[in-house]
DSSP file (Angstrom, degrees, kcal/mol; ACC not computed):
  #  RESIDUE AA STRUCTURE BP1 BP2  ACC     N-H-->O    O-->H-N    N-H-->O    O-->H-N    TCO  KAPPA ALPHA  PHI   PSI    X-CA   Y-CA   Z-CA
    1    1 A X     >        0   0    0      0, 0.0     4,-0.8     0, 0.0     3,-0.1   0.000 360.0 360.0 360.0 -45.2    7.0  -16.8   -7.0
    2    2 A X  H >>  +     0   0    0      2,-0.2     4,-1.8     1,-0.2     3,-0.9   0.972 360.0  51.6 -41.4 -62.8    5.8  -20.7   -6.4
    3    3 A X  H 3> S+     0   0    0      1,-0.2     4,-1.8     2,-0.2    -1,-0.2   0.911 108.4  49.6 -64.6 -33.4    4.6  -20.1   -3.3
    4    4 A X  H 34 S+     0   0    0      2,-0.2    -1,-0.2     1,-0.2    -2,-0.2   0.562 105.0  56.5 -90.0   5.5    2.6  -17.3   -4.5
    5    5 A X  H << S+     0   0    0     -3,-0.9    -2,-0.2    -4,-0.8    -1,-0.2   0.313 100.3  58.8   8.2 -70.5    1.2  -19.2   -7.1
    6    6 A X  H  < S+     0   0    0     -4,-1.8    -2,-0.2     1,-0.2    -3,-0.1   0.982 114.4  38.3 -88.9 -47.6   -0.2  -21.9   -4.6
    7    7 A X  S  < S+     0   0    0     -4,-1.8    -1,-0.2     2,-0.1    -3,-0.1   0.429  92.4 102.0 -53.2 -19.5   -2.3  -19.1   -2.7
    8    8 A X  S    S-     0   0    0      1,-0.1     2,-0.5    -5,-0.1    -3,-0.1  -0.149  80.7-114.0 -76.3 148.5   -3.2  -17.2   -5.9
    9    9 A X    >   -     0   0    0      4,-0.1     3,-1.2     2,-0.1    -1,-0.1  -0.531  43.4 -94.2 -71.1 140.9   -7.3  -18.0   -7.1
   10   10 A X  T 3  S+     0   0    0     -2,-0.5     3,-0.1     1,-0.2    25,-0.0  -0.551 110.9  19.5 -61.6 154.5   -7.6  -19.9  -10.3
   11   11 A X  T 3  S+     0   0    0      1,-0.3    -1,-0.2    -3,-0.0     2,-0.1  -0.023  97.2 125.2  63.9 -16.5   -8.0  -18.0  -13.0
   12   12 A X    <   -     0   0    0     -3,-1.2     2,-0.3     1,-0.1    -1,-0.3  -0.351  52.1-133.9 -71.6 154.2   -6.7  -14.7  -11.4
   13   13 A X        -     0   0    0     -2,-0.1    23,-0.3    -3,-0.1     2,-0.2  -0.910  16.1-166.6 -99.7 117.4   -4.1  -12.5  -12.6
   14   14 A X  E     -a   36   0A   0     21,-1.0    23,-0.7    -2,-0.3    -2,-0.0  -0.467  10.5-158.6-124.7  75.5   -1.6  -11.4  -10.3
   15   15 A X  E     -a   37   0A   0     21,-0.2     2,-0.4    -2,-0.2    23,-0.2  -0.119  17.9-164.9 -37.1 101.4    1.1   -8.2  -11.3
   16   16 A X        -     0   0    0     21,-6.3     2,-0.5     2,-0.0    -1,-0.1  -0.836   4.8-170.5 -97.9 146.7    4.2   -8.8   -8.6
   17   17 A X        -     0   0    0     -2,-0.4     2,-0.4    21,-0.1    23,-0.2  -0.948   5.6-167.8-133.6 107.1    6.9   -5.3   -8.3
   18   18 A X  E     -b   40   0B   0     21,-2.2    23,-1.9    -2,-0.5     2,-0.4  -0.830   7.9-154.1 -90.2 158.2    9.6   -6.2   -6.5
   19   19 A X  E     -b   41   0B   0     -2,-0.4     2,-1.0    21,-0.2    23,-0.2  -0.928  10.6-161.8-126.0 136.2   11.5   -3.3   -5.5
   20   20 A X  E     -b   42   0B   0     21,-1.5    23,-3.2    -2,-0.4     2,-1.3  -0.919   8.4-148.1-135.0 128.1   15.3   -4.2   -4.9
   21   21 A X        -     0   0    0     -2,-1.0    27,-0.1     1,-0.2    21,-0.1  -0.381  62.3 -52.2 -85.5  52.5   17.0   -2.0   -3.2
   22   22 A X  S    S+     0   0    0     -2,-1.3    24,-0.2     1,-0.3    -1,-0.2   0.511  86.7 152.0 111.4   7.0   20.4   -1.7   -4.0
   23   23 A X        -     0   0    0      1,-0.2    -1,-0.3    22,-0.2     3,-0.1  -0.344  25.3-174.3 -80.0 151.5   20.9   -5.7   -3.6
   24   24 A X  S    S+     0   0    0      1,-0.2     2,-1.1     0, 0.0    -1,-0.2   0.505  73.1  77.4-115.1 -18.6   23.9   -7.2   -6.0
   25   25 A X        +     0   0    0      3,-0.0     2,-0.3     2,-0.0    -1,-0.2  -0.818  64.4 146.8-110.1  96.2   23.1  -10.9   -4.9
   26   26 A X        -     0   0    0     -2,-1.1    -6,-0.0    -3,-0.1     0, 0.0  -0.989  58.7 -91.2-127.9 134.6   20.0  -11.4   -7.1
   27   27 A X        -     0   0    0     -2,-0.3     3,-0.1     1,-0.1    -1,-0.0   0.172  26.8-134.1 -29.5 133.1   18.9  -15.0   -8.8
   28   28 A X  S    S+     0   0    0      1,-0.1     2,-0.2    -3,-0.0    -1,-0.1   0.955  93.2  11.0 -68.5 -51.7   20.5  -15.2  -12.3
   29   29 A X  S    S-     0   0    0      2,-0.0     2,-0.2     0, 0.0    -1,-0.1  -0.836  70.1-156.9-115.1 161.7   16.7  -16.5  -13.6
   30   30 A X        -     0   0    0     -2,-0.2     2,-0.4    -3,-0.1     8,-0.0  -0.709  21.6-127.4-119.2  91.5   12.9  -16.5  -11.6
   31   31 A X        -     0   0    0     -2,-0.2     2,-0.6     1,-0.1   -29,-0.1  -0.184  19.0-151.2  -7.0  79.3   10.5  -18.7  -12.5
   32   32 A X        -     0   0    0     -2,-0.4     2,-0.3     1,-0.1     3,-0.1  -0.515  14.0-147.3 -73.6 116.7    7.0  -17.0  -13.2
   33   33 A X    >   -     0   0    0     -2,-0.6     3,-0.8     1,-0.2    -1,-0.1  -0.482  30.5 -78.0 -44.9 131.6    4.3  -19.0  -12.6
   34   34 A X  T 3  S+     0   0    0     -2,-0.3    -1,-0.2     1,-0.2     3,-0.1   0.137 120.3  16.2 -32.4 140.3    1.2  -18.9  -14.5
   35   35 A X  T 3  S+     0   0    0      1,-0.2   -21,-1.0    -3,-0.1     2,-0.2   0.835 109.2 105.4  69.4  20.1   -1.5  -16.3  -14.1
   36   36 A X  E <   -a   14   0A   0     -3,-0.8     2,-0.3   -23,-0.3   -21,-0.2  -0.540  53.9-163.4-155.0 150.6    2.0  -14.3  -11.9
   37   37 A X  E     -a   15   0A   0    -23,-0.7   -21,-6.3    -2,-0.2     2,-0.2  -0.795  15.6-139.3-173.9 139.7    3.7  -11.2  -14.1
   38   38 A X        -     0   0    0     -2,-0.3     2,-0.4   109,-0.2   -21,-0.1  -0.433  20.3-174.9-107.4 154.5    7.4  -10.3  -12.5
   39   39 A X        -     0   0    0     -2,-0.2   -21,-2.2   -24,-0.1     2,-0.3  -0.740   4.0-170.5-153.4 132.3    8.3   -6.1  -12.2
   40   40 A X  E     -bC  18 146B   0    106,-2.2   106,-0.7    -2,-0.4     2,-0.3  -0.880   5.3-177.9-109.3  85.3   11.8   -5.6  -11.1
   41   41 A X  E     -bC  19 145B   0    -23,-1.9   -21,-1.5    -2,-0.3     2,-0.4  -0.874  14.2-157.1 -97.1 145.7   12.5   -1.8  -10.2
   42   42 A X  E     -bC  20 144B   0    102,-1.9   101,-2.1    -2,-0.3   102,-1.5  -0.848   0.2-153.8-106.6 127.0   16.1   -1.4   -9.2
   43   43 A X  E     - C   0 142B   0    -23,-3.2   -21,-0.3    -2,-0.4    99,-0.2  -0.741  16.1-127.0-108.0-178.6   16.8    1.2   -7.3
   44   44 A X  S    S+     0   0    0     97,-1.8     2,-0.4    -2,-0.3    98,-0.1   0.670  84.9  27.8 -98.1  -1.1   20.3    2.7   -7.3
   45   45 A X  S    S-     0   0    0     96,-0.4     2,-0.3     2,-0.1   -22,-0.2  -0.989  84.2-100.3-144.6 145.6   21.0    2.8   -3.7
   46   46 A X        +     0   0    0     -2,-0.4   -24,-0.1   -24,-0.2     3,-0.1  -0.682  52.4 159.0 -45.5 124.0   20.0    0.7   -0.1
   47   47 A X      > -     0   0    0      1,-0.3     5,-0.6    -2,-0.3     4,-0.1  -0.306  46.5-106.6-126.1  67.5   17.7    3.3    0.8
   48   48 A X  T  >5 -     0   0    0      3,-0.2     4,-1.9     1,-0.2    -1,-0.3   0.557  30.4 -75.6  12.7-170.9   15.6    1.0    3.4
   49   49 A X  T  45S+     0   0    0      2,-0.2    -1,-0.2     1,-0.2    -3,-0.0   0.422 120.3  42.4 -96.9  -1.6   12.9   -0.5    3.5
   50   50 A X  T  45S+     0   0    0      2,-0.1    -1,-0.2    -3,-0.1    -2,-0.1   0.463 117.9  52.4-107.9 -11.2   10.0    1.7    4.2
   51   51 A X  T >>>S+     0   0    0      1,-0.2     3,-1.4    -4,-0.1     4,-1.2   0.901 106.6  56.4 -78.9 -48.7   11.7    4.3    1.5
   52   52 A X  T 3<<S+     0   0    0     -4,-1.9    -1,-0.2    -5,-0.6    -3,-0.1   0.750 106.7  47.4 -55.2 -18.4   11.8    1.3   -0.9
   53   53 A X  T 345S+     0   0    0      3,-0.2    -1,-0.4    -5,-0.2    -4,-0.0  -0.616 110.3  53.6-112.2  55.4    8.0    0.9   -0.5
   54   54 A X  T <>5S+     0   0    0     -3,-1.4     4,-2.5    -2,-0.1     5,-0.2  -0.138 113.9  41.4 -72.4 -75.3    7.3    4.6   -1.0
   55   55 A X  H  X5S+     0   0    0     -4,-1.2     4,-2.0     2,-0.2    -2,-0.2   0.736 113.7  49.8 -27.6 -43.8    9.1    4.5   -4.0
   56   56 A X  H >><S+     0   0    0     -5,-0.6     3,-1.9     2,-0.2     4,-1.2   0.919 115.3  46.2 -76.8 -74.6    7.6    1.1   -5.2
   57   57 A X  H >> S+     0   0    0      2,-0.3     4,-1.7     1,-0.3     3,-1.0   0.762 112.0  52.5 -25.4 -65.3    3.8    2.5   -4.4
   58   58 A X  H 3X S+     0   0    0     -4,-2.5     4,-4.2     1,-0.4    -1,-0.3   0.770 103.9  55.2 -55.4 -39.3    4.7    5.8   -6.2
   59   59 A X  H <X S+     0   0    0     -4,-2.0     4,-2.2    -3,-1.9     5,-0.4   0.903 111.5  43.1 -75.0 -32.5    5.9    4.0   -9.3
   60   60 A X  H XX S+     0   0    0     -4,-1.2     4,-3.3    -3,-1.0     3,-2.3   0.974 114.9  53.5 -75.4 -60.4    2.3    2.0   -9.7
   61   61 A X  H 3< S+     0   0    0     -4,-1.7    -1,-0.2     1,-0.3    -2,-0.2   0.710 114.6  37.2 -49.9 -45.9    0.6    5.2   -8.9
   62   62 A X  H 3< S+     0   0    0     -4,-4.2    -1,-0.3     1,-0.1    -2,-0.2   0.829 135.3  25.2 -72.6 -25.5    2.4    6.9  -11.6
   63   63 A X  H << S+     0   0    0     -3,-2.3     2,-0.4    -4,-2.2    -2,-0.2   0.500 125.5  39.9 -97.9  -3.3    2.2    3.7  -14.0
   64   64 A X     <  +     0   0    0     -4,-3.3     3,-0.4    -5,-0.4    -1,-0.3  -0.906  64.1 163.6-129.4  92.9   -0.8    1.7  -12.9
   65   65 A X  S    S+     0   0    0     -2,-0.4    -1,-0.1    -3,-0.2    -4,-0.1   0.842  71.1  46.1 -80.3 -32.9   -3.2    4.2  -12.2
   66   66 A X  S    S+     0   0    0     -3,-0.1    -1,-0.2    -6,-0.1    -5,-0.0   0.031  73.5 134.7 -95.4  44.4   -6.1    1.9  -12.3
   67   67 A X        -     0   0    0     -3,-0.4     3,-0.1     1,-0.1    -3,-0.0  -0.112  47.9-142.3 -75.6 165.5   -5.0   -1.1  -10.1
   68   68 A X        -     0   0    0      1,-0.2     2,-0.3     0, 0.0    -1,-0.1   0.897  64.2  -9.4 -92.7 -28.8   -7.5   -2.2   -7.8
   69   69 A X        -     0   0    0      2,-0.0     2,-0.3    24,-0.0    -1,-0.2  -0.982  55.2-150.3-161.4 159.9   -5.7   -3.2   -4.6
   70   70 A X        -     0   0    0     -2,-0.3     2,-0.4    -3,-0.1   -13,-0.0  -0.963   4.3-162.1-140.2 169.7   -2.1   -3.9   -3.2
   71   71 A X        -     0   0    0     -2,-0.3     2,-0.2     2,-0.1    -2,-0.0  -0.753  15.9-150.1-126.5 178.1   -0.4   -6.1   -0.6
   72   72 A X        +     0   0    0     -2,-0.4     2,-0.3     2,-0.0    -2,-0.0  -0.850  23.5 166.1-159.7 118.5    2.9   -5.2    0.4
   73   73 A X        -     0   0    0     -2,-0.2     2,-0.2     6,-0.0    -2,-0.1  -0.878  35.6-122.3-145.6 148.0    5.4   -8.1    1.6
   74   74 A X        -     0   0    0     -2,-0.3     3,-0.2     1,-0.1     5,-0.2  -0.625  21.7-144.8 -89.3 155.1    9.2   -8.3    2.3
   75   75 A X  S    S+     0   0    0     -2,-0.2    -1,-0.1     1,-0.1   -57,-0.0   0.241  79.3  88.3 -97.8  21.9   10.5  -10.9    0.2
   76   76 A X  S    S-     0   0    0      1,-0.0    -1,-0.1     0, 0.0    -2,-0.0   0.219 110.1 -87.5-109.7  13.6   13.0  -12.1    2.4
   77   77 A X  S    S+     0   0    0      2,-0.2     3,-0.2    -3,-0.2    -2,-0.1   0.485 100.9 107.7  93.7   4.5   10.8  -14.9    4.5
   78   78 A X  S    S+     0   0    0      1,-0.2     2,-0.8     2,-0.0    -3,-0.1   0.817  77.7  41.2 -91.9 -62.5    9.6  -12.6    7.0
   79   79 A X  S    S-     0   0    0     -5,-0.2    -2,-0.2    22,-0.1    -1,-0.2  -0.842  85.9-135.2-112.7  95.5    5.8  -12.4    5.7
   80   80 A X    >   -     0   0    0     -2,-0.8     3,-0.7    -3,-0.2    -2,-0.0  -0.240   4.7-139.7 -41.0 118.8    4.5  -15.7    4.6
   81   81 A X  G >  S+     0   0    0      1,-0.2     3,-1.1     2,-0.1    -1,-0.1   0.592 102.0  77.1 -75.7  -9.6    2.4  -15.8    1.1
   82   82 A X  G 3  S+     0   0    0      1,-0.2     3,-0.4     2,-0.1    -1,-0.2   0.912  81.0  55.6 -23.4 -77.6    0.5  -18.0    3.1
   83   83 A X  G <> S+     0   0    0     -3,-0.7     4,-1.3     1,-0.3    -1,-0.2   0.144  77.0  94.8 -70.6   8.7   -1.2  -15.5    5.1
   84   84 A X  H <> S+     0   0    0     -3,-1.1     4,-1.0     2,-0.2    -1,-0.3   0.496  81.3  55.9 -70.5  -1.0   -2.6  -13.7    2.1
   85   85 A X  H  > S+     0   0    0     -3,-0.4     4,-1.2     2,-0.2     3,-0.4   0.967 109.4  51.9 -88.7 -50.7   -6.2  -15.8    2.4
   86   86 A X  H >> S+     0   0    0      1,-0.3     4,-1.7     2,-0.2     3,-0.8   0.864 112.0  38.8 -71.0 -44.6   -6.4  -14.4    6.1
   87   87 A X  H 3X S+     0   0    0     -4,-1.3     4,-0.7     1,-0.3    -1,-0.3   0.873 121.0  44.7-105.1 -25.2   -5.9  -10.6    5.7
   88   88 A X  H 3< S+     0   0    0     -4,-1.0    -1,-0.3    -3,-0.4    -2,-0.2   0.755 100.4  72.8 -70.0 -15.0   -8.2  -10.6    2.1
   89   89 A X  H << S+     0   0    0     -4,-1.2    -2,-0.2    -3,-0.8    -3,-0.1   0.971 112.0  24.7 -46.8 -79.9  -10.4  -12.8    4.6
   90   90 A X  H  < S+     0   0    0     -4,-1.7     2,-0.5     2,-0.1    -1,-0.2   0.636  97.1 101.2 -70.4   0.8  -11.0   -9.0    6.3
   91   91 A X     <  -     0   0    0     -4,-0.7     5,-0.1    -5,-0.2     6,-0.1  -0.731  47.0-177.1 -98.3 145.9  -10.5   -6.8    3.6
   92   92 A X        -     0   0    0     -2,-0.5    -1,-0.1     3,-0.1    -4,-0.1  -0.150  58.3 -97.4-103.5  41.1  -14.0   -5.5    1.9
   93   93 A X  S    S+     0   0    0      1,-0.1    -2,-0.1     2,-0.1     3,-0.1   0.744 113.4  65.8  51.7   7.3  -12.6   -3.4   -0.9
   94   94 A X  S    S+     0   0    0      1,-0.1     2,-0.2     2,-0.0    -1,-0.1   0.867  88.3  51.3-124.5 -26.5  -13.1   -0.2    1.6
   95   95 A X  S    S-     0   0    0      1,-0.1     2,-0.2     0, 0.0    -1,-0.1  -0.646  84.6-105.8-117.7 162.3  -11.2   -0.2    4.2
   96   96 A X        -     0   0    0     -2,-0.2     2,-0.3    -5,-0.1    -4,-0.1  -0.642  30.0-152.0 -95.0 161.9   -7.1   -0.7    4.7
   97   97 A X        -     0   0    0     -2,-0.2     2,-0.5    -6,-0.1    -6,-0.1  -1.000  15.4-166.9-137.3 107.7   -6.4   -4.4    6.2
   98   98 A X        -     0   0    0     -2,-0.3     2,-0.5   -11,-0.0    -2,-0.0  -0.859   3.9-166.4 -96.3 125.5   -2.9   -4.1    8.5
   99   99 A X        -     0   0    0     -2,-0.5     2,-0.4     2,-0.0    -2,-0.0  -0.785   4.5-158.0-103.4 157.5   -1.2   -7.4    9.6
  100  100 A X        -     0   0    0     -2,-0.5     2,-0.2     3,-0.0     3,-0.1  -0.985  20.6-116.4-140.0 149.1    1.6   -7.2   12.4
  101  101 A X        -     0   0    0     -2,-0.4     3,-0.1     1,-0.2   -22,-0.1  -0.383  13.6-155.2 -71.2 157.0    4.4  -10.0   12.9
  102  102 A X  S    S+     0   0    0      1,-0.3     2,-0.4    -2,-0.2    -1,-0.2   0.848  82.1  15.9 -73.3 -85.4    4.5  -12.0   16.1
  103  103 A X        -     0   0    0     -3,-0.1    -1,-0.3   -25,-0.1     2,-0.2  -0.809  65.6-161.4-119.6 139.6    7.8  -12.8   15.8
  104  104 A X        -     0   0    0     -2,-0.4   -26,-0.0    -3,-0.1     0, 0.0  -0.542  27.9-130.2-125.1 169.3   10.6  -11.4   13.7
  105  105 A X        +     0   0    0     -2,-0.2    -1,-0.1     0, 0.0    -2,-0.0   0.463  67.2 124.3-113.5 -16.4   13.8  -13.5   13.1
  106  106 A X        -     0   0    0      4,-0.1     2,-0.1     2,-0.1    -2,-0.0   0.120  62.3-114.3 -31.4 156.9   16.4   -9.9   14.3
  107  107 A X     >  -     0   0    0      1,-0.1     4,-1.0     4,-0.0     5,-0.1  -0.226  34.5 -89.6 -81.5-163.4   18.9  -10.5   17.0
  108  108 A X  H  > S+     0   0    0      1,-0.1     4,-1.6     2,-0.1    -1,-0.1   0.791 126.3  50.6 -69.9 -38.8   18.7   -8.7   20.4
  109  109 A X  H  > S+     0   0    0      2,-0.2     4,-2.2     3,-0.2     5,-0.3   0.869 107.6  50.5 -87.0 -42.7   20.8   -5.7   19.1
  110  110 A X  H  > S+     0   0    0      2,-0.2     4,-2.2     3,-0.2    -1,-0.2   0.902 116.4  43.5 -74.8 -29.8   18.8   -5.1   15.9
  111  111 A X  H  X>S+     0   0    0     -4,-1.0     4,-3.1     2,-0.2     5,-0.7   0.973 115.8  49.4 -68.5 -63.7   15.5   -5.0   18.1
  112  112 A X  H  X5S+     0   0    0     -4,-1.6     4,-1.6     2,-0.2    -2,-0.2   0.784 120.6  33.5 -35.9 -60.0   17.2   -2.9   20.8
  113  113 A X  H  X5S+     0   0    0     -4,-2.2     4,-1.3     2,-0.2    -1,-0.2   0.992 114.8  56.5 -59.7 -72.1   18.5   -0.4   18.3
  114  114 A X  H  X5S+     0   0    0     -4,-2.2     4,-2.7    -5,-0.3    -2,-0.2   0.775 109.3  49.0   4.4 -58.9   15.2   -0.8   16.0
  115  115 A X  H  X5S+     0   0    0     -4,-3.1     4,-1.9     2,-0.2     5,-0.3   0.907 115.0  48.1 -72.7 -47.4   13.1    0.3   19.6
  116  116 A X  H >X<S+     0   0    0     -4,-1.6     4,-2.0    -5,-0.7     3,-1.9   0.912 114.2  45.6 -48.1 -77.5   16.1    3.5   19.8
  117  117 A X  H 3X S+     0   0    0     -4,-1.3     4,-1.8     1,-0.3    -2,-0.2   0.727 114.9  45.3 -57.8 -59.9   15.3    4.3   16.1
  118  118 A X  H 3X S+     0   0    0     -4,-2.7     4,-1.4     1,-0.2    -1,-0.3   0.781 117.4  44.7 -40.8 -45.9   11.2    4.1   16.5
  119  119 A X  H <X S+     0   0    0     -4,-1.9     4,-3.8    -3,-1.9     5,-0.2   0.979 110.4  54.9 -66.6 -52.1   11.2    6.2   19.7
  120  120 A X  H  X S+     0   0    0     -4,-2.0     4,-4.4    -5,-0.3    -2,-0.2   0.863 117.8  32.5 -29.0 -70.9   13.7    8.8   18.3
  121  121 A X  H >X S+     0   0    0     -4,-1.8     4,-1.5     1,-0.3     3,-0.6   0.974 113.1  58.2 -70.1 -76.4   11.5    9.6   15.0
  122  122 A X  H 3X S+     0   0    0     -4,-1.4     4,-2.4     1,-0.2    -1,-0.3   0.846 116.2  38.0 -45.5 -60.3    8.4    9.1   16.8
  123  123 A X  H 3< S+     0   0    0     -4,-3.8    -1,-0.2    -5,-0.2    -2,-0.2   0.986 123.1  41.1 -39.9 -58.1    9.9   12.3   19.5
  124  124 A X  H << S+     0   0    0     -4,-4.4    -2,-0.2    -3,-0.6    -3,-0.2   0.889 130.4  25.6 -69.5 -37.5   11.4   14.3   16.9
  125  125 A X  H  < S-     0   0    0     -4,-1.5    -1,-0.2     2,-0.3    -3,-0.2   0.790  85.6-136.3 -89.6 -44.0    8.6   13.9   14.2
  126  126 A X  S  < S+     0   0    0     -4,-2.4     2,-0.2     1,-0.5    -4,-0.1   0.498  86.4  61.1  99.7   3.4    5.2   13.2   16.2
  127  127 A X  S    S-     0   0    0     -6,-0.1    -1,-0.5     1,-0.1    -2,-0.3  -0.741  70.5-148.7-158.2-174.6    4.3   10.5   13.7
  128  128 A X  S    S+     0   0    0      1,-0.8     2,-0.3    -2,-0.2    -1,-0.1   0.377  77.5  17.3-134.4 -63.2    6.2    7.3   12.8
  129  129 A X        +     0   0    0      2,-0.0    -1,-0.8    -7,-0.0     2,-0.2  -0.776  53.1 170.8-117.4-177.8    5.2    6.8    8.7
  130  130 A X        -     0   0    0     -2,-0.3     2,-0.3    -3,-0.1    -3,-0.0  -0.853  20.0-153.6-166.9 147.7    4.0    8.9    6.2
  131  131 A X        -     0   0    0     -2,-0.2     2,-0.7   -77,-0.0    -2,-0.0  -0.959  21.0-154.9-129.8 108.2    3.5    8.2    1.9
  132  132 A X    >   -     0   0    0     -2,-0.3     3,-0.5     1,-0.1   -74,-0.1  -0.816   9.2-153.0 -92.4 127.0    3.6   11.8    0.4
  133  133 A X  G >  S+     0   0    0     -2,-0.7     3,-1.0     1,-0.3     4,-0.5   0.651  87.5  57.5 -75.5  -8.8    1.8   11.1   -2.5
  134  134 A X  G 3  S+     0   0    0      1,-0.3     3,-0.5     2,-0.2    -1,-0.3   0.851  89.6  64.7 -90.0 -22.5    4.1   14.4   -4.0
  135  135 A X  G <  S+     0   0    0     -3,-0.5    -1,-0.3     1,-0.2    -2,-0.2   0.169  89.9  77.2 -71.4  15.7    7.3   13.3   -3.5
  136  136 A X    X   +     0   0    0     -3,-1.0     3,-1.1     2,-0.1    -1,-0.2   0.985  66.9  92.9 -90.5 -42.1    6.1   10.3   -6.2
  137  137 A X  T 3  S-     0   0    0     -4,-0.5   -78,-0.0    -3,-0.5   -79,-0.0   0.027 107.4  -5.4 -74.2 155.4    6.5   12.4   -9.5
  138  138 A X  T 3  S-     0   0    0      1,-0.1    -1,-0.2     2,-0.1    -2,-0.1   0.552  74.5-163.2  32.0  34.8   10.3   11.9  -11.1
  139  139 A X    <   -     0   0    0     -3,-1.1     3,-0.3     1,-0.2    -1,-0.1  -0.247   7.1-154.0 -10.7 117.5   11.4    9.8   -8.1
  140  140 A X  S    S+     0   0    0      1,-0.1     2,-0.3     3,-0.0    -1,-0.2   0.819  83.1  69.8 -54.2 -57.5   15.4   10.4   -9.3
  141  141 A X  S    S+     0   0    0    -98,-0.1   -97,-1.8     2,-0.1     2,-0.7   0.250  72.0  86.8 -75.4   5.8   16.3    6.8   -7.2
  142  142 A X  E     +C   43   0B   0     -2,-0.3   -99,-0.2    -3,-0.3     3,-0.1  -0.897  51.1 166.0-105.9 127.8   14.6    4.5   -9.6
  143  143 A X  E     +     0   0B   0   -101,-2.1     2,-0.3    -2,-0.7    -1,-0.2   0.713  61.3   7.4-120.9 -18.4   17.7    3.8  -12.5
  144  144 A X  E     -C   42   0B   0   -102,-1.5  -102,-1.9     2,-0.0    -1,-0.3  -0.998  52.0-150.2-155.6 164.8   15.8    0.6  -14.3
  145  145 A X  E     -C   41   0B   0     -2,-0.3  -104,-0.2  -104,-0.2    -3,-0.0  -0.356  11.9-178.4 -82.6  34.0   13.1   -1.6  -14.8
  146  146 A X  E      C   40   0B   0   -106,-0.7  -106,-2.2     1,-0.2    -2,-0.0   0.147 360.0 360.0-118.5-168.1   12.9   -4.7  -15.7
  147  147 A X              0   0    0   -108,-0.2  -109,-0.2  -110,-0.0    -1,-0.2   0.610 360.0 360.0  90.9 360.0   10.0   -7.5  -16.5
């Protein structure tokens, strides 16, 4: 939350949702910075990480209806709050703004399997993601809130 903080503009407001996915090792306290507001949905199960960001998305849609923009970041050291100046650098309020990592921190086996999983779905399916915006109503996997 400090580091995002140190990136934020003065005077902005910034609404964080962390989605934790099933995790049991979470900080007993967080420190919100000022001008920062904390959302914790738990979900009840690992269900990865691009279901956990469906799920996270669906709950603003259904509880935030009017937000104005989102970023979407692992919290796990992977995507630097750093790089938020560069990618709002390109975004105009019209268009989506994608970043991709250079280098990810996986072993050889998780990329190697990772490369299986992506070709697999990409064969069987024809597509790689998708957010159906229908599967959001009464999401069953989200069991609390807190923040």
């Amino acid at each position: 939350m400090g580091e995002l903080a140190g990136v934020k503009p003065t005077g902005a407001h910034w609404s964080v949702y962390a989605v934790n996915d099933g995790s049991s090792q979470l900080p007993e306290t967080i420190a919100i910075p000022e001008g920062l507001s904390l959302n914790i949905l738990h979900l009840s199960m690992n269900l990865g990480h691009q279901r956990a960001i469906n799920i996270g998305l669906c709950y603003l849609l259904e509880s935030q209806p009017n937000w104005e923009q989102v970023l979407i970041m692992d919290s796990d050291g992977e995507d630097r709050p750093q790089d938020i100046a560069s990618l709002m650098e390109k975004y105009n309020g019209k268009t989506l703004v994608f970043a991709e990592r250079r280098k990810r921190s996986e072993g050889w086996a998780f990329k190697a399997f990772y490369a299986a999983y992506r070709t697999a779905f990409k064969v069987l399916t024809g597509k790689f993601s998708a957010l159906p915006i229908a599967a959001c109503p009464g999401n069953p996997k989200l069991i609390s809130k807190t923040g």
